[in-house]
C-alpha positions in Angstrom: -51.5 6.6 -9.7 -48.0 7.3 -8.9 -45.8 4.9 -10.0 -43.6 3.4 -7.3 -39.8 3.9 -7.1 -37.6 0.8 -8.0 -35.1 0.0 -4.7 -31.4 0.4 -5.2 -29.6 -2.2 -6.2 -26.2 -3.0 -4.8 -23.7 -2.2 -7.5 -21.2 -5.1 -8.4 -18.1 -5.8 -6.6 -15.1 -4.8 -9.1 -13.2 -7.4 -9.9 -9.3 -7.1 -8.9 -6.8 -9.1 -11.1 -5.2 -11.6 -8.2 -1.8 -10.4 -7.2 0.8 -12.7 -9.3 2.5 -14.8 -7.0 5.9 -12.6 -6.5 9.1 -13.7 -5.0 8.3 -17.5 -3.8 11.0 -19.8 -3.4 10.6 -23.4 -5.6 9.6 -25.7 -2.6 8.6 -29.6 -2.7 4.8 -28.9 -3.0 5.2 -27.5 -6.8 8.2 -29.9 -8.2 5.7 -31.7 -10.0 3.5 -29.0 -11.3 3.9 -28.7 -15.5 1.7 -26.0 -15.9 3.1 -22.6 -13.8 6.4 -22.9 -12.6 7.3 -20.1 -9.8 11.3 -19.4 -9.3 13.3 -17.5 -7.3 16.8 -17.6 -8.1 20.2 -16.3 -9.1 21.2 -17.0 -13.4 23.4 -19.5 -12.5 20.6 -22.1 -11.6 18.1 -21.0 -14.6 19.1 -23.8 -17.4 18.4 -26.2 -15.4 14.5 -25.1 -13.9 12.9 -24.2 -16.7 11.7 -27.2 -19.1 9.3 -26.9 -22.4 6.3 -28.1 -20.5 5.5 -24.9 -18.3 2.9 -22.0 -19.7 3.4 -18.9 -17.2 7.3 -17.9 -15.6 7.5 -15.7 -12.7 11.4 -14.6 -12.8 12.9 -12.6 -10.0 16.8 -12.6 -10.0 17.5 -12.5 -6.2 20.6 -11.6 -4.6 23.5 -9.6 -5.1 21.9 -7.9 -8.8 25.6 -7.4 -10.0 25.5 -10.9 -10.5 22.9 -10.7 -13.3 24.0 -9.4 -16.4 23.3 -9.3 -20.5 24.6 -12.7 -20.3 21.9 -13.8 -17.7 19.5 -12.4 -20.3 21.3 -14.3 -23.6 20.7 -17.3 -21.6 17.2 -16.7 -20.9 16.4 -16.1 -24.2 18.3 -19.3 -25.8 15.5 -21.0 -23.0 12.7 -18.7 -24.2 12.8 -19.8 -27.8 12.0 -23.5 -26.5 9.0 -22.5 -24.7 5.9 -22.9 -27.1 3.8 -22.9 -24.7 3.7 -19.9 -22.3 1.4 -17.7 -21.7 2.7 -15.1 -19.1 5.9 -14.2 -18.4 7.2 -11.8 -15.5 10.8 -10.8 -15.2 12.2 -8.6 -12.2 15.6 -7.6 -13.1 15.3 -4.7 -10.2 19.2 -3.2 -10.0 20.5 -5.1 -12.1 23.7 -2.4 -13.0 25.2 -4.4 -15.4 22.0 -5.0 -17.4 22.6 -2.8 -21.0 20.5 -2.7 -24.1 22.4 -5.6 -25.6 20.6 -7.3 -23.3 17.4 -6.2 -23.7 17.9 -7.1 -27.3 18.7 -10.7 -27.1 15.8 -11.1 -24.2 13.6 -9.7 -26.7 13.9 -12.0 -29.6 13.6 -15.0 -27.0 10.3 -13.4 -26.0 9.1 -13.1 -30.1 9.2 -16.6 -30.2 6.2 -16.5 -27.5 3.0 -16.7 -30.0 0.7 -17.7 -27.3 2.3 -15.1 -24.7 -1.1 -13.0 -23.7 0.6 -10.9 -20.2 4.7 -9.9 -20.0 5.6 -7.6 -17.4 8.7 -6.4 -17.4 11.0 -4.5 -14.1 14.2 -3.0 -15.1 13.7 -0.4 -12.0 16.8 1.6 -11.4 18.9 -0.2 -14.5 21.0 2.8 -14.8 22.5 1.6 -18.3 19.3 1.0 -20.1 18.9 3.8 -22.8 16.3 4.8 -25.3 17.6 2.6 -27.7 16.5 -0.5 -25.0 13.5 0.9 -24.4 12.8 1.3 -28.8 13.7 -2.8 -28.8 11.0 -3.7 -26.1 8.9 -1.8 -28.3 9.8 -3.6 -31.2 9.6 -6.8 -29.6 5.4 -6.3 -28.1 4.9 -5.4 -31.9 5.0 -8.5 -33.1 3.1 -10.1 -29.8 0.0 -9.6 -31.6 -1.8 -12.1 -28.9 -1.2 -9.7 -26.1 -3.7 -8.5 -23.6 -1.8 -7.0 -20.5 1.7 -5.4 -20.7 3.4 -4.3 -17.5 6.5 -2.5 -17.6 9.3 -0.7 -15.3 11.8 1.6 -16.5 11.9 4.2 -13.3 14.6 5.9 -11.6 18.6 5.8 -13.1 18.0 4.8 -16.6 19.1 6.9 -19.6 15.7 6.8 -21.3 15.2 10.1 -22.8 11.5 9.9 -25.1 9.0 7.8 -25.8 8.3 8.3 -29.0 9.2 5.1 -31.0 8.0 2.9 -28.1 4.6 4.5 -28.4 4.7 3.8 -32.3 5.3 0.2 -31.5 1.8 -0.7 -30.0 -0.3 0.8 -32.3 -0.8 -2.3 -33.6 -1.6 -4.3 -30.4 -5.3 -4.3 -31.1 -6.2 -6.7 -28.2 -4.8 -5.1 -25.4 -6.9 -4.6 -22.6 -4.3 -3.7 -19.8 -1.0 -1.2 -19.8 1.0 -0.3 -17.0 3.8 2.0 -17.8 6.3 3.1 -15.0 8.8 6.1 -15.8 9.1 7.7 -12.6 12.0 9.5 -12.4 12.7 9.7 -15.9 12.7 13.8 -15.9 14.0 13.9 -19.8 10.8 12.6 -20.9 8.6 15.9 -22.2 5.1 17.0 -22.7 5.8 15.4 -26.3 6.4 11.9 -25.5 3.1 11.9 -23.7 1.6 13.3 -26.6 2.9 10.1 -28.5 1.8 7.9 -25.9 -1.6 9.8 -26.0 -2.2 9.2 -29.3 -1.5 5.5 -29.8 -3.9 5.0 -26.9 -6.4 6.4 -28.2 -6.9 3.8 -31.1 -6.4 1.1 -29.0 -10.1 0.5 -28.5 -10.2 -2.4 -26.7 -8.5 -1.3 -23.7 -10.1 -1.3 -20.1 -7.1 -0.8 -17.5 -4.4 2.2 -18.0 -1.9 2.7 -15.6 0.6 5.6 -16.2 3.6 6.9 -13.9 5.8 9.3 -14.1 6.7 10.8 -11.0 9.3 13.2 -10.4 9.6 13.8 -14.4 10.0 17.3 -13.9 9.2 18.7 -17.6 5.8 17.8 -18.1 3.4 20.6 -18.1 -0.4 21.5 -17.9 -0.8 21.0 -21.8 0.3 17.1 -21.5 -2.6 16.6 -19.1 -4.9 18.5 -22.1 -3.7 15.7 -24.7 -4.4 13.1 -22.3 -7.6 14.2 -21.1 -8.7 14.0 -24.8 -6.8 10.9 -26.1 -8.4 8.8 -23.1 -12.0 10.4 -23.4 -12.0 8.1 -26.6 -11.4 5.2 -25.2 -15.1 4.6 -24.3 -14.9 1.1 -22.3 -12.1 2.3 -20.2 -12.9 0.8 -16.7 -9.7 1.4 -14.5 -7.3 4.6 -15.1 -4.4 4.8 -12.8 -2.5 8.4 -13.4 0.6 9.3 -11.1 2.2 12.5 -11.5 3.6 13.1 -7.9 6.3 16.0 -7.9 5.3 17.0 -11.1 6.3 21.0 -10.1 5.7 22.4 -13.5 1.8 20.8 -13.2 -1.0 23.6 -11.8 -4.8 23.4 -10.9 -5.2 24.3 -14.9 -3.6 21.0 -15.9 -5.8 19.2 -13.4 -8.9 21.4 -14.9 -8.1 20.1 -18.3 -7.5 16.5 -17.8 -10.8 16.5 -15.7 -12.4 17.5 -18.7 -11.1 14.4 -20.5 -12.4 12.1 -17.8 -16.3 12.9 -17.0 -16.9 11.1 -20.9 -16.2 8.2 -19.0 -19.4 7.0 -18.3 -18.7 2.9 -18.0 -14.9 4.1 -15.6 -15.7 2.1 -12.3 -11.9 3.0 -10.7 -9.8 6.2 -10.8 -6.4 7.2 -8.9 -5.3 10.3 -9.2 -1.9 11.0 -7.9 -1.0 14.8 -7.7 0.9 15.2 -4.0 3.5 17.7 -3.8 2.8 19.4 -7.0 2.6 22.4 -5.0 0.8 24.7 -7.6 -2.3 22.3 -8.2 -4.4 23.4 -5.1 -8.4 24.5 -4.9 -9.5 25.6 -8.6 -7.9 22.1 -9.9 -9.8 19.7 -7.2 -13.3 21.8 -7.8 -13.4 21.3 -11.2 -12.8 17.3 -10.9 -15.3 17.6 -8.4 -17.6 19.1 -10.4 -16.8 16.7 -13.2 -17.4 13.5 -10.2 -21.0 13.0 -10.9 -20.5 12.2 -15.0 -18.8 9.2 -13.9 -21.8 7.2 -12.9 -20.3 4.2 -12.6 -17.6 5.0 -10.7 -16.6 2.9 -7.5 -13.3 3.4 -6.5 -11.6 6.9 -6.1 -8.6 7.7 -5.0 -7.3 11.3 -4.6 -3.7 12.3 -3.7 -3.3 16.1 -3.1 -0.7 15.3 -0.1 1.6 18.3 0.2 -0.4 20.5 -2.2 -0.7 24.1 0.1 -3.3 25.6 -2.0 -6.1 23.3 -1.1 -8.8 24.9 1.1 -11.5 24.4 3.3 -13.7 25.4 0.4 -12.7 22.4 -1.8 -13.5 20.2 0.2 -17.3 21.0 0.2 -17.3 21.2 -3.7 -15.5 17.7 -3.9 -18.5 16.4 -0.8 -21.2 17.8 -3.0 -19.1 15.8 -6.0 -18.7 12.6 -4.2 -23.1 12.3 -2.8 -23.7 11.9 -6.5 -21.8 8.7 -6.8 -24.4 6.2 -6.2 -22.6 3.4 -7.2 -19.0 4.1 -4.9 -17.4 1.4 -2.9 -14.2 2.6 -2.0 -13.1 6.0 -1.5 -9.0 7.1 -0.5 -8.4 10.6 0.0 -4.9 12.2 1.3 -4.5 15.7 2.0 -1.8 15.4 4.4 0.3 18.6 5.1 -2.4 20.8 3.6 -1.9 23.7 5.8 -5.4 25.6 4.9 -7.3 23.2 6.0 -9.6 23.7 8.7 -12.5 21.9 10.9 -15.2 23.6 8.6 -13.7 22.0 5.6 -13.5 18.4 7.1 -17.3 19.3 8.2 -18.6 20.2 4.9 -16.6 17.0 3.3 -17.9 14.5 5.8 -21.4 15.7 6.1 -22.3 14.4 2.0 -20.8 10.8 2.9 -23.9 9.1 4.4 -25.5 9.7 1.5 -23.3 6.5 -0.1 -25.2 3.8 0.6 -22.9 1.2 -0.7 -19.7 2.8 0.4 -17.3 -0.2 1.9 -13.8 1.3 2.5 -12.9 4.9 3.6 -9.2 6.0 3.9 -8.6 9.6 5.1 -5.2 11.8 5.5 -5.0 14.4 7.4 -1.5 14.2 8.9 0.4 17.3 9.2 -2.9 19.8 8.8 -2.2 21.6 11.9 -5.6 24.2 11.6 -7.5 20.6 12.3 -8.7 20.0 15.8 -11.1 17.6 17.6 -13.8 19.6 16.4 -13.0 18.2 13.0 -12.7 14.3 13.8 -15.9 14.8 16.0 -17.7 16.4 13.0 -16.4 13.1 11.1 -17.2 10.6 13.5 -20.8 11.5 13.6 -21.0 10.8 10.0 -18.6 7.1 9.7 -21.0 5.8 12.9 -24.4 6.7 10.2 -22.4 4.8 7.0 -23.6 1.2 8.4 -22.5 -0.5 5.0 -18.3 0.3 6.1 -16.4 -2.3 6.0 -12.9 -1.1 6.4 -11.9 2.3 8.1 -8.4 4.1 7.5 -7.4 7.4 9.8 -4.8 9.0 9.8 -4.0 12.3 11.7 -0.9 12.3 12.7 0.8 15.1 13.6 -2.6 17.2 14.0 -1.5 18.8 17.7 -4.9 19.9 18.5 -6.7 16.9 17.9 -8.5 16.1 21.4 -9.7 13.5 23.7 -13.1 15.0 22.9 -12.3 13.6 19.4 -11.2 10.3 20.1 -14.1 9.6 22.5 -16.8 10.5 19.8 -14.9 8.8 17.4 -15.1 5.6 19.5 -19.2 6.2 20.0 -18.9 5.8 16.3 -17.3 2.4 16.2 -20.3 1.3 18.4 -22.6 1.5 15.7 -20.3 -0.2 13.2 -20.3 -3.6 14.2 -19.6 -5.1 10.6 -16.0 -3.6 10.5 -13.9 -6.0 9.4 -10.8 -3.4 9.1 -9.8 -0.5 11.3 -6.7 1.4 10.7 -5.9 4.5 13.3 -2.8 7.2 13.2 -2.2 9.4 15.9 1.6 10.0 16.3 2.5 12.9 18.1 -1.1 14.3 18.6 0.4 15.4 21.8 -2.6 16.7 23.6 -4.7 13.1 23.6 -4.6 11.4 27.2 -5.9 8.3 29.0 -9.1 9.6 29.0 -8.7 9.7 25.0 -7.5 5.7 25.0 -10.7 5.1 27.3 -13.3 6.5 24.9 -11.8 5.1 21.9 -11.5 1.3 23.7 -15.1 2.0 24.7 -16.1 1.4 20.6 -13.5 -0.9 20.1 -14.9 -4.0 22.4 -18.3 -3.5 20.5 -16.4 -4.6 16.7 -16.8 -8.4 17.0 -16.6 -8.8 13.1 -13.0 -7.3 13.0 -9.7 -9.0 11.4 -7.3 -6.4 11.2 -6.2 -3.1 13.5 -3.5 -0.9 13.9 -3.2 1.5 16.4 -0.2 4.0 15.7 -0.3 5.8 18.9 3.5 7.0 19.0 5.0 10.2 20.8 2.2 10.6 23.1 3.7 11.5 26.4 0.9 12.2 28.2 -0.1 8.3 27.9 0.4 5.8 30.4 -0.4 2.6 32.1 -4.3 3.3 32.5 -4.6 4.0 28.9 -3.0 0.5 27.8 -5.6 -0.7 30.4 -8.4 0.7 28.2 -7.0 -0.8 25.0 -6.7 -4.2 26.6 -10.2 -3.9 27.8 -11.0 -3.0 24.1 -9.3 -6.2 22.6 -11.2 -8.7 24.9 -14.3 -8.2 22.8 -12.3 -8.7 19.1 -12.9 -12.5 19.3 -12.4 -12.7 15.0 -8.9 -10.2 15.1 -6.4 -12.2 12.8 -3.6 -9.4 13.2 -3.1 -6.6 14.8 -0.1 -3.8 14.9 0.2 -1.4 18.5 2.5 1.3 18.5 3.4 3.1 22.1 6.9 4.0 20.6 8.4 6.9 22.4 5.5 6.9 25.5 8.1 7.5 27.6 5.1 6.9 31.1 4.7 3.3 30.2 6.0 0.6 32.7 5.8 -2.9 32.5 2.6 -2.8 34.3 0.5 -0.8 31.3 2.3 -3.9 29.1 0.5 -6.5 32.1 -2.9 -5.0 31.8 -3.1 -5.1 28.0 -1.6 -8.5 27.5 -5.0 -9.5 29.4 -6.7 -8.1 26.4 -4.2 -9.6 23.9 -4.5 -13.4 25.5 -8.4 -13.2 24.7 -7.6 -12.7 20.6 -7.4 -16.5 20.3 -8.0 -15.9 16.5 -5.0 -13.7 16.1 -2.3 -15.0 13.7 0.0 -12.0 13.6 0.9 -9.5 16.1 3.2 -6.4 15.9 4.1 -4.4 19.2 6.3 -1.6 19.5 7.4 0.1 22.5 10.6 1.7 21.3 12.0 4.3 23.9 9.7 2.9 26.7 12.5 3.2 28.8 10.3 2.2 32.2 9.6 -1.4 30.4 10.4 -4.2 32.9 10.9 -7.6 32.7 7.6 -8.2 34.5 5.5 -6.9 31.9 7.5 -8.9 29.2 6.8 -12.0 31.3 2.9 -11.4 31.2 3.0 -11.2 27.3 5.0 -13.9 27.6 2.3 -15.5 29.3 -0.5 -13.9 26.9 1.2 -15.4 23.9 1.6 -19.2 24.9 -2.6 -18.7 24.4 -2.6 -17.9 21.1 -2.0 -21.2 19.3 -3.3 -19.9 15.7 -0.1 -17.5 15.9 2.2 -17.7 12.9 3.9 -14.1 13.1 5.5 -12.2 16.1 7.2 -8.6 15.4 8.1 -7.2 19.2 10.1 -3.9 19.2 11.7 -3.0 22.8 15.0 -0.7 21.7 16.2 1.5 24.3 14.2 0.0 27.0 17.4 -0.6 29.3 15.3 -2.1 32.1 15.4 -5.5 30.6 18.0 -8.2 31.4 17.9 -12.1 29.7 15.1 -12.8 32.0 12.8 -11.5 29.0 14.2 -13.7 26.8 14.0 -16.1 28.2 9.9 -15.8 28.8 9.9 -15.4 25.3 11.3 -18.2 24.6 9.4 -20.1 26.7 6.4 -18.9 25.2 7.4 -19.9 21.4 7.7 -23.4 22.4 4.0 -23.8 22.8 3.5 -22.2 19.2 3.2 -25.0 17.0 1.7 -22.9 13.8 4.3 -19.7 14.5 6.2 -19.4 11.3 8.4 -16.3 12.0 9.2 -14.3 14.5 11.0 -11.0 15.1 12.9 -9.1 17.9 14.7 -6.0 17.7 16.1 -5.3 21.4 18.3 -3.0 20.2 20.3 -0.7 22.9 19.2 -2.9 25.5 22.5 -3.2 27.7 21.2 -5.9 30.2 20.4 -8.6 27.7 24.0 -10.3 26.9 24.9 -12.7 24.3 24.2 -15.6 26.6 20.8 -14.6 26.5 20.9 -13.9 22.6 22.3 -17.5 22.1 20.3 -19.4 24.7 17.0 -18.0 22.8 18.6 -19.0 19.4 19.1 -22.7 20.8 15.4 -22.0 22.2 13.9 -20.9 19.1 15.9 -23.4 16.4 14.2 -26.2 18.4 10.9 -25.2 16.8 9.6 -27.3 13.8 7.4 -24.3 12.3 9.5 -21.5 12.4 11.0 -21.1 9.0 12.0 -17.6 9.9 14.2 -15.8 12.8 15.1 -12.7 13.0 17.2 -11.4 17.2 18.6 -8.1 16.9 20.5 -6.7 20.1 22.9 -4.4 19.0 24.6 -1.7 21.4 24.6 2.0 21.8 27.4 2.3 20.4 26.9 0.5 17.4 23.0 1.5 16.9 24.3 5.4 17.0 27.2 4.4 14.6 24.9 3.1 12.1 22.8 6.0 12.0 
């Protein structure tokens, strides 16, 4: 008897570390709370908000950053040495110009007094007076933090950091580390060397899951540093996230690539991988066929992300090696691939890519770039669209093809048959600026697959510089929307569609008032200089519907049609909003609208109990060309 096949089982979600909680003012609600304490602040309140009882500081010093200094930093240490207790600590020093190594030292020895710290991240972005000898006493300091399991750390752009050779030495003995992020971008004195430090004490730190390594732009690291790190991370055997950025690398080549590849397919238990690569312009074809090649060792891969953006030697016939890569990954989720600007590719390439994808049964999340690849044509998002509307597990979808002049109407309408099919999108991001040649008749295909995605909570549309659009099309769209009935935000861009009137901005406000979910909405109709009044009056009126709203980003610069009249619908509108939180309007260049109308929708506005943000911009010609 033959023995029956076991069904595929649905691989597990990864799990994604929650995004620390940035940036957020102190507010009533978390006074009282002893245990995580959340500040936003300039040094000259910091005595007096931090007490012994709190375990995890989030530190951002806001405002003018030539207000913090090594002072700020001797002060923050003094507090540090009190705090038994903590656990985490993130500093953002971002800027800070007067920031030196002196600093950095005394911050340091208030940080050794942390026994219990387990995560420190650390953002000295463009601190142009940190030096090696800074970067050695950080080093120093996470030495003796022999509790630590994540380390996060910024040093890019402006610093004076020249090797990393004696910070590398300093965490050999961090045995418990799990996580490293490591940010050098723009450091372009560090050398295939330092790596080669880095590499090695890396390799003995055996507990590690989560690397994270950037140096962009440092323009001295070769092919053979992506050897030594394909081999020093091949050893780290429970590796499950690798994040590897190298963007404008020049010196890098399809051999480096090759070689680190090598390194990576021993990674049987690696479940994400970035690899950032664009505009290293001599890592092309031979470099992305051997990763592909490479693809199917990592069986437990599911997250990829690709960026060959601006790399000209990629062809049509990588593209099939890396889809004949990718149908082997049973187990992939997400997959992000940008070759943007890639000037050899061609419809056959984007056919033999897209024709392996339905064989990923559990894929969730697809993001494609193809802006600037001007041998692509409808052809190519037809042969595409055939294969997303077969992938029933998608989840989120992310196009862009901007820029792609011979991308059709053809395209857009087999792309919106697609959507039909996909009724469990939740996400749908579209580009496609200046693909001159798409129509009304594209907008009405495309809306066609749109009204059929009842599940969806997010969309952009990015349909900028298309002349050839006008008020029929926005009818489409809003025909579209009326069947979204779960959209929570969504982002339309007609920037520069120089046929629209205020009547194309009437008939899709009767597909925006429907959205009665919606709690953000972006529009922009920069340049639409036959916007009137009347159609600002019908969003108006579409608006006033929406009582979940709690954002509003409207863009009308250089539509001169409209006088105070549309502010004053605007304003009308807002009062009804009793959950809208901010709200922005940039009429720049509009020379109808006066200050009277500027002020009275200020007093308008300001009467508003939610609205904790406001943002009116109006400036004139004059002064918009003077700024730019």
């Amino acid at each position: 008897m033959k023995s029956k096949k076991a069904p595929q089982r649905a691989p597990k979600k990864i799990k994604e570390e929650s995004p620390p909680e940035y940036f957020v003012e102190r507010t009533k609600r978390n006074v009282n709370r002893n245990d995580n304490f959340v500040i936003n602040l300039t040094s000259s309140t910091l005595s007096s908000q931090l007490t012994k009882r709190i375990d995890v500081i989030y530190l951002r010093f806001k405002g003018d950053p030539s207000e913090t200094s090594d002072e700020t930093l001797i002060m923050l240490a003094r507090i540090l040495k009190r705090l038994k207790r903590v656990r985490k600590v993130e500093i953002d020093c971002d800027q800070c110009e007067n920031v030196t190594d002196e600093g950095l030292r005394h911050l340091g020895k208030g940080l050794e007094s942390l026994s219990a710290l387990q995560s420190v991240s650390l953002s000295f972005w463009g601190c142009a007076q940190i030096t090696e000898t800074g970067l050695k006493t950080i080093g120093e300091t996470l030495e003796r933090l022999r509790s630590l399991q994540s380390i996060k750390l910024y040093f890019s752009y402006w610093n004076k950091i020249t090797g990393l050779k004696t910070f590398s030495q300093s965490l050999k003995r961090l045995n418990s580390l799990k996580s490293i992020l490591l940010d050098f971008c723009g450091c372009d004195k560090i050398k295939d060397t330092d790596l080669k430090h880095l590499g090695q004490t890396l390799q003995g730190l055996n507990s590690l899951q989560s690397i994270d390594l950037r140096f962009a732009g440092c323009n001295n690291i070769t092919d053979l540093c992506l050897k030594r790190l394909g081999e020093d991370l091949k050893r780290l055997e429970y590796l499950r996230f690798i994040r590897l950025n190298f963007k404008t690398c020049k010196k890098l080549t399809s051999n480096g690539l090759k070689d680190l590849s090598e390194g990576l397919k021993e990674l049987g238990l690696l479940q994400s991988l970035t690899l950032d690569f664009a505009v290293c312009n001599k890592v092309g074809g031979p470099g992305l066929k051997s990763l592909s090649r490479d693809l199917p060792s990592m069986k437990s891969l599911q997250s990829l992300t690709i960026n060959l953006n601006s790399c000209k030697l990629v062809r049509k016939c990588s593209l099939r090696v890396l889809g004949e890569g990718l149908k082997k990954l049973d187990s992939l989720q997400s997959l992000s691939l940008n070759f943007g600007d890639c000037p050899l590719l061609t419809d056959t390439g984007l056919k033999n890519l897209s024709k392996w994808l339905k064989n990923l049964n559990f894929l969730r999340s697809i993001r494609f770039v193809f802006s600037e690849c001007e041998k692509l044509t409808g052809v190519g998002l037809t042969h595409l669209s055939e294969i997303l509307g077969k992938i029933d597990s998608l989840r989120s979808i992310d196009l862009d093809f901007k820029e792609c002049n011979e991308v059709t109407d053809k395209g857009l309408k087999d792309l919106g048959e697609a959507l039909k099919k996909l009724n469990s999108l939740e996400k749908l991001n579209l580009e496609f600026n200046s693909c001159t040649k798409i129509t009304d008749k594209g907008l009405e295909g495309l809306s066609k697959g749109l009204e059929k995605l009842g599940s969806l909570e997010s969309m952009i549309l990015a349909l900028r510089y298309l002349d050839k659009i006008s008020d029929k099309g926005l009818e489409s769209i809003g025909k579209g929307l009326q069947g979204l009935k779960s959209l929570k935000s969504i982002d339309i861009n007609f920037g520069y569609c120089s046929e629209i009137t205020g009547t194309g901005l009437k008939n899709l406000s009767k597909g925006i008032q429907c959205l009665k979910s919606l709690q953000s909405i972006d529009l922009d109709f920069i340049i639409c200089n036959k916007m009137t009044d009347a159609g600002v009056k019908s969003l108006s009126e579409a608006l006033k519907s929406l009582s979940s709203l709690k954002a509003i980003n409207l863009y009308f610069s250089f539509c001169d049609k409209l006088t105070d009249k549309s502010f004053k619908d605007l304003g009308d509108a807002v009062k009804r909003l009793d959950c809208l939180e901010k709200i922005n309007l940039t009429f720049n260049s509009c020379p109808k609208i006066t200050d009277d109308g500027v002020e009275n929708l200020y007093k308008t506005l300001k009467l508003s109990s939610s609205l904790q943000e406001i943002n009116i911009s109006r400036q004139s010609p004059q002064t918009f060309f003077l700024m730019f």
